[in-house]
KOLMARZA-827208 format. One line per field, with one value per residue: x negated, y, z negated of N, C-alpha, C in turn; residue number from 1. Coordinates in steps of 0.05 Angstrom, whole numbers, plus 5000, padded with zeros to 4 digits. Layout:
% KOLMARZA-827208
npx <- [X	...]
npy <- [Y	...]
npz <- [Z	...]
capx <- [X	...]
capy <- [Y	...]
capz <- [Z	...]
cpx <- [X	...]
cpy <- [Y	...]
cpz <- [Z	...]
i <- [NUM	...]
% end
This chain:
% KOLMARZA-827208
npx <- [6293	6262	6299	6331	6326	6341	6330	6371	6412	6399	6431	6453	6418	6403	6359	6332	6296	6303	6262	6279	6308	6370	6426	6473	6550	6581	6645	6664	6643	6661	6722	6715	6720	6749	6779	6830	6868	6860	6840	6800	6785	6752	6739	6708	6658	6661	6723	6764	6801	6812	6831	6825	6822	6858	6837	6789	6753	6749	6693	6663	6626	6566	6517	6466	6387	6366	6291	6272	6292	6346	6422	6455	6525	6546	6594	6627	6667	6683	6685	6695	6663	6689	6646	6612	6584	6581	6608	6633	6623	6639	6604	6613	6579	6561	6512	6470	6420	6387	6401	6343	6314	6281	6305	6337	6386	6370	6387	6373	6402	6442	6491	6559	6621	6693	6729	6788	6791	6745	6667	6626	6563	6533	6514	6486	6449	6409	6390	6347	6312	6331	6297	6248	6250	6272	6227	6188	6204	6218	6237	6284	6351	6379	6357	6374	6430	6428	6414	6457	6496	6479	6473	6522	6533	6545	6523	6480	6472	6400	6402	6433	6482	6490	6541	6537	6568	6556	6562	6550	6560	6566	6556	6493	6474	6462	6488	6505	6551	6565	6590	6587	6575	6577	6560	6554	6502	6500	6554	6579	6569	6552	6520	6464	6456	6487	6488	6503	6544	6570	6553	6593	6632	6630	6617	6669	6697	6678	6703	6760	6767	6784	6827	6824	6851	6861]
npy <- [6325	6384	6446	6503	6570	6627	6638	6624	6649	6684	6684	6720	6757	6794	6778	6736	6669	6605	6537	6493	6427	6425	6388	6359	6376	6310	6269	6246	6278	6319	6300	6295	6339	6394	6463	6497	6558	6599	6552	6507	6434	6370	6312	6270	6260	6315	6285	6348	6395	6466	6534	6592	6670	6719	6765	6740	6720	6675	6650	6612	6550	6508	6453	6419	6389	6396	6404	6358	6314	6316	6320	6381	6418	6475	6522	6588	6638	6712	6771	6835	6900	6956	6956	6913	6894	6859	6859	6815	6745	6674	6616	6547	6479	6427	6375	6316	6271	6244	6169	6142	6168	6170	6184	6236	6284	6331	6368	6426	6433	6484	6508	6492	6486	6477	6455	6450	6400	6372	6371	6425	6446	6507	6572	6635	6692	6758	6788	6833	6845	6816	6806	6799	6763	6718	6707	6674	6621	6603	6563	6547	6526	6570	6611	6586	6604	6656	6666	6643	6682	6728	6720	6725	6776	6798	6831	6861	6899	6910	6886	6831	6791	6730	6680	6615	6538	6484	6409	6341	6292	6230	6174	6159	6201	6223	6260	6328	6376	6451	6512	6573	6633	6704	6774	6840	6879	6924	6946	6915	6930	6927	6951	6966	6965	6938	6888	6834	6834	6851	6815	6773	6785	6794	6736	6720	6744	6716	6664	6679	6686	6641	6572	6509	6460	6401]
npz <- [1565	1560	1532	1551	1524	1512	1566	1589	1587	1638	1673	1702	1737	1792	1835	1840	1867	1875	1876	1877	1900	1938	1943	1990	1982	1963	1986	1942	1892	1901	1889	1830	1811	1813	1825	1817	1828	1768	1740	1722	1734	1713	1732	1708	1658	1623	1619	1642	1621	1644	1634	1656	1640	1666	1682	1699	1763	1798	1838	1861	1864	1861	1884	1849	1855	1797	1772	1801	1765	1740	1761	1770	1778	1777	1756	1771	1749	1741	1715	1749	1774	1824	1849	1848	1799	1749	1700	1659	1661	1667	1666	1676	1667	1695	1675	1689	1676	1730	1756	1763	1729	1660	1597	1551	1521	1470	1424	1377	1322	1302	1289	1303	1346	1332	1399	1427	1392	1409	1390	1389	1411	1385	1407	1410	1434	1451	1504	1528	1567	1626	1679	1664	1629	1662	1689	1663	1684	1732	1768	1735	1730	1715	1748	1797	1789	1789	1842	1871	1853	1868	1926	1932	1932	1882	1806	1762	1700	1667	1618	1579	1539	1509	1497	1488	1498	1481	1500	1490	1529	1529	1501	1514	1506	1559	1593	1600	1581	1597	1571	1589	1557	1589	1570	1601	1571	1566	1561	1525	1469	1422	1358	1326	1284	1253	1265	1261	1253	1287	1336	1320	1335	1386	1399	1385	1426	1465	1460	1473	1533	1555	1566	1540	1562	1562]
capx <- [6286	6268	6321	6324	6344	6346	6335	6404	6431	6397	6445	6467	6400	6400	6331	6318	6306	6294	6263	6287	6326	6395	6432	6500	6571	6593	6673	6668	6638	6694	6743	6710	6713	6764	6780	6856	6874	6840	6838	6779	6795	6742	6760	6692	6637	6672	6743	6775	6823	6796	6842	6807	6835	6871	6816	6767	6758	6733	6674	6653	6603	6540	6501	6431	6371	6342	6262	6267	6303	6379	6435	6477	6540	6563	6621	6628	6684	6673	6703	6670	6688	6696	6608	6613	6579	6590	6616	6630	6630	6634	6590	6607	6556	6553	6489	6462	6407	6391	6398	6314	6294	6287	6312	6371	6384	6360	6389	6365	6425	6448	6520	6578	6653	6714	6745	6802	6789	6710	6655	6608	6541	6543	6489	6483	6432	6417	6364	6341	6302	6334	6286	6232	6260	6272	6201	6171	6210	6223	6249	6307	6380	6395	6351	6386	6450	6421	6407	6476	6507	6457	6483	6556	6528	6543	6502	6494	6447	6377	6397	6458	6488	6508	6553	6538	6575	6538	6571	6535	6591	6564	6542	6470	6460	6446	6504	6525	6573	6557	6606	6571	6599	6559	6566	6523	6492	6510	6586	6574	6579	6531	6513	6440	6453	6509	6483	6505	6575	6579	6549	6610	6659	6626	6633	6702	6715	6676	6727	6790	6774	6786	6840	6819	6873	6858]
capy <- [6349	6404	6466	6537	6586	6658	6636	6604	6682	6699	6675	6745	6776	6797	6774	6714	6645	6579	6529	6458	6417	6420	6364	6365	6360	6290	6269	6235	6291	6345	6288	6291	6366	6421	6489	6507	6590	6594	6517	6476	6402	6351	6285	6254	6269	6297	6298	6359	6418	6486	6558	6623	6696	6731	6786	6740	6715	6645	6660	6588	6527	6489	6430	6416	6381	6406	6388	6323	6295	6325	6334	6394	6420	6496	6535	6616	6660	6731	6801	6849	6914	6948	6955	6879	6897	6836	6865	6792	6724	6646	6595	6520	6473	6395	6361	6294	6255	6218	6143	6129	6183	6156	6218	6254	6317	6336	6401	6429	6449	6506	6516	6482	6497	6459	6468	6423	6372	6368	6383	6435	6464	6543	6597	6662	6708	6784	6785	6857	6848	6793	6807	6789	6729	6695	6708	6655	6593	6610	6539	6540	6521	6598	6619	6584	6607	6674	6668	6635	6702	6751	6723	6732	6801	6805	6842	6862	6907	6896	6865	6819	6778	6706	6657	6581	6517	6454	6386	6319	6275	6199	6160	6156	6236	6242	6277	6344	6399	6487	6539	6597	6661	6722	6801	6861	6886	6967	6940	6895	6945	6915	6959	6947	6970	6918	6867	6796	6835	6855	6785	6759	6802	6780	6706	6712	6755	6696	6641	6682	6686	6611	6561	6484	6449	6378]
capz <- [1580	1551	1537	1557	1500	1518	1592	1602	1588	1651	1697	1719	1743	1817	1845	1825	1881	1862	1897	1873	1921	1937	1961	1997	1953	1979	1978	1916	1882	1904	1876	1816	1799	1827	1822	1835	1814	1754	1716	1732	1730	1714	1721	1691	1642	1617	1633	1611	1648	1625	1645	1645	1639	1685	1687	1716	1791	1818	1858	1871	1857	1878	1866	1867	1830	1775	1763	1806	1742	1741	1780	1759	1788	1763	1776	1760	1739	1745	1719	1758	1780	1853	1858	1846	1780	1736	1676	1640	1666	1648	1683	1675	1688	1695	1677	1680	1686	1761	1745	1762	1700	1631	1594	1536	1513	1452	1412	1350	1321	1272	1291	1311	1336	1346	1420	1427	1382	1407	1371	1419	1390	1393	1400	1418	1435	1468	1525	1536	1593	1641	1694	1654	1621	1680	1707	1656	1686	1762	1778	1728	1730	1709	1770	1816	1790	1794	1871	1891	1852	1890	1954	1932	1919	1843	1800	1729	1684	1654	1588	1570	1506	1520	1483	1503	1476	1497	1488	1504	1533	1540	1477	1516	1511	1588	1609	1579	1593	1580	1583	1577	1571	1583	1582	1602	1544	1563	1554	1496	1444	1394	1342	1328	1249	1250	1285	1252	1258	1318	1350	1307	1351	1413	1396	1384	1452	1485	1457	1484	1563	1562	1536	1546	1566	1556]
cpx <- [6286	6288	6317	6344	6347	6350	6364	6414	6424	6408	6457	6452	6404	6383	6319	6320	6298	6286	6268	6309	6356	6415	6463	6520	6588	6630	6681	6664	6654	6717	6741	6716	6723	6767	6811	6863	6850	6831	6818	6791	6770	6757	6743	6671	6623	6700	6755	6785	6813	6813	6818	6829	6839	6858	6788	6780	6750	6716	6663	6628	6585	6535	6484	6414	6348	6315	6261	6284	6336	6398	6450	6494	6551	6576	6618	6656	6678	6686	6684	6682	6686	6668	6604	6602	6585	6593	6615	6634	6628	6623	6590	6593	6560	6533	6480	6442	6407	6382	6362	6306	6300	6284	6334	6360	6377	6361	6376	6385	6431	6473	6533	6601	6668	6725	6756	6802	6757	6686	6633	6587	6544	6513	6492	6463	6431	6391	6365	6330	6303	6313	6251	6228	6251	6247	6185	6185	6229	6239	6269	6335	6392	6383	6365	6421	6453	6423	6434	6504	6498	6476	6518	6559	6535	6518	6506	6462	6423	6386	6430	6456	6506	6512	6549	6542	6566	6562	6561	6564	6594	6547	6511	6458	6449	6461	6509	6540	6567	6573	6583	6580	6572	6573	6544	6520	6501	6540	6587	6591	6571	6511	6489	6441	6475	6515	6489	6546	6584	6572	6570	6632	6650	6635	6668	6711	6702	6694	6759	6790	6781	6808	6829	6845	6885	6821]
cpy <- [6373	6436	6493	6540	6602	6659	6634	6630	6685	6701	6702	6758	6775	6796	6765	6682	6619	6559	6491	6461	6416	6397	6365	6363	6327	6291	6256	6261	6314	6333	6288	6323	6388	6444	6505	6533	6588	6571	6507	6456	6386	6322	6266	6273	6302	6305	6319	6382	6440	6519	6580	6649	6711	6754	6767	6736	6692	6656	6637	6562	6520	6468	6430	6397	6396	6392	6368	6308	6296	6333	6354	6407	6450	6510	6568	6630	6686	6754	6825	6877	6921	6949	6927	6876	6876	6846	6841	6769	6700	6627	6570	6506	6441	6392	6341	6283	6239	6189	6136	6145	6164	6184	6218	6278	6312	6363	6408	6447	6460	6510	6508	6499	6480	6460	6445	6400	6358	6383	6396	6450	6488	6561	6617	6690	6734	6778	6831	6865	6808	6783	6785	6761	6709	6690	6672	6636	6601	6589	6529	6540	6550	6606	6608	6594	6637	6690	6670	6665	6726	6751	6722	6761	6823	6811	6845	6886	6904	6878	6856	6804	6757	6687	6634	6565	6501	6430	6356	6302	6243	6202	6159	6180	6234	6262	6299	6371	6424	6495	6554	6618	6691	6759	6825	6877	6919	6966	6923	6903	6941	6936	6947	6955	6953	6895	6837	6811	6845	6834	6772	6763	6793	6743	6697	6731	6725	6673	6654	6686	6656	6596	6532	6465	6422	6371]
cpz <- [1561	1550	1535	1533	1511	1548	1599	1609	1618	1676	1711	1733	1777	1839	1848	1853	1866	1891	1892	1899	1916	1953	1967	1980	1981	1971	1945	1900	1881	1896	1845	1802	1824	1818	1836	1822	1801	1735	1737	1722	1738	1711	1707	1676	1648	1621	1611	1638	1628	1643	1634	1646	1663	1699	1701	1746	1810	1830	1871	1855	1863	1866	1880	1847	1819	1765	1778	1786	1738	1762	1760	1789	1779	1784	1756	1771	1730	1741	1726	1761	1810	1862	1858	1818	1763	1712	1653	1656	1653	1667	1662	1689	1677	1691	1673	1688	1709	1747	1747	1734	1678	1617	1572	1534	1484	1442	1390	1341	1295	1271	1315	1313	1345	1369	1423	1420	1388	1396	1388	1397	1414	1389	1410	1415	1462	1477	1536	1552	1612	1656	1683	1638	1639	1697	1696	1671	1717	1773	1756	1738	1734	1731	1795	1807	1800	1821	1881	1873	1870	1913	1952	1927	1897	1832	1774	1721	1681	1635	1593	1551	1522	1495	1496	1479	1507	1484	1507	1500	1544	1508	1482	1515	1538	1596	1592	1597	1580	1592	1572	1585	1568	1589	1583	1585	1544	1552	1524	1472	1415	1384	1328	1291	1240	1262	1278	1257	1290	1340	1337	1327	1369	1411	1394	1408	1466	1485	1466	1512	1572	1545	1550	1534	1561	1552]
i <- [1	2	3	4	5	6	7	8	9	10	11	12	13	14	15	16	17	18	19	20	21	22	23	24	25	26	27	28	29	30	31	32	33	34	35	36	37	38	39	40	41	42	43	44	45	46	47	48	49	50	51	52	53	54	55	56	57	58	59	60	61	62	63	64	65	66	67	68	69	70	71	72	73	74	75	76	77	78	79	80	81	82	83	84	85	86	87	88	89	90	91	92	93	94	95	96	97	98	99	100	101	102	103	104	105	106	107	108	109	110	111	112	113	114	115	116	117	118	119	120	121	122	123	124	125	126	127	128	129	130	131	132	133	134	135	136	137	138	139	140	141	142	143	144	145	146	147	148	149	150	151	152	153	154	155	156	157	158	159	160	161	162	163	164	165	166	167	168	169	170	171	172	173	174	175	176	177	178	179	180	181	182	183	184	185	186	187	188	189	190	191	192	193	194	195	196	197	198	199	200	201	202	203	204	205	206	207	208	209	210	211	212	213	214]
% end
């Protein structure tokens, strides 16, 4: 399947529906993946316990399928302020292949980081006009994440800067796991005459709202 770059950022925009299908969460699937304070707890693909910062706020989850071809599962953590304004958040996201596709992922990768002993490819890019981003690809993952923030009536800026670590977590590359951390570009603070340094500083605020636990 092909992968969103700059799209993925646009998970904050306020406007955005999607119209892939959603399909109920069964009991297996809420055994599989909780949410107690702030620690998510996976228990498969792949398992791993993950705390966030005391400044964010659970806001909740979905699942649905993406293209006919994927199920995904994400969950959002949220520092907002009292307008609902989304100042910075982190959206984890399950993804795997439905057993009928014939299908992997496929990164092209420039940069790696270590998080607990796993090896997660890293990128990061600034989107200056969300709205517009998310126009080209209406039936993405980030559009529906988009929607199910809207109706929690979170909001954010025009532009934002997102950190995402990917990690494919089955030997067959179907399944993989994204944190992705994003903030609204007015708060940022990215110096456009110091721009490989100041995306340096953001990458390293995105690795401290989180500790991964196992």
């Amino acid at each position: 399947m092909a992968r969103k770059t700059f799209l993925i950022a646009a998970v904050l925009v306020s406007s955005l529906l999607l119209s892939s299908i959603a399909y109920p969460q069964s009991s297996a699937d809420s055994q599989t993946r909780r949410v107690k304070g702030l620690i998510l707890t996976s228990a498969s693909l792949p398992p791993i316990r993950i705390r966030f910062g005391e400044a964010f706020k659970y806001v909740g989850s979905q699942q649905f399928i993406l293209y006919d071809r994927a199920q995904v599962e994400q969950h959002f953590f949220v520092d907002a302020d009292r307008q609902l304004r989304i100042k910075r958040m982190y959206m984890v996201q399950f993804e795997g292949y439905l057993p009928n596709i014939i299908g992997s992922y496929n990164y092209s990768v420039t940069k790696t980081v270590s998080l607990a002993g796993q090896i997660y490819i890293a990128d990061a890019e600034i989107v200056q006009n969300v709205a517009a981003a998310i126009k080209q690809d209406t039936q993405s993952d980030i559009a529906r994440a988009a929607s199910f923030l809207e109706k929690k009536s979170y909001h954010t800026g025009e532009g934002i800067v997102f950190q995402r670590f990917v990690r494919l977590v089955d030997e067959a590359k179907r399944n993989e796991f994204i944190l992705l951390y994003v903030e609204d570009l007015s708060e940022a603070g990215l110096d456009a005459a110091e721009k490989e340094k100041a995306m340096q500083e953001f990458s390293n605020r995105a690795l401290k709202g989180f500790k991964i636990l196992k």
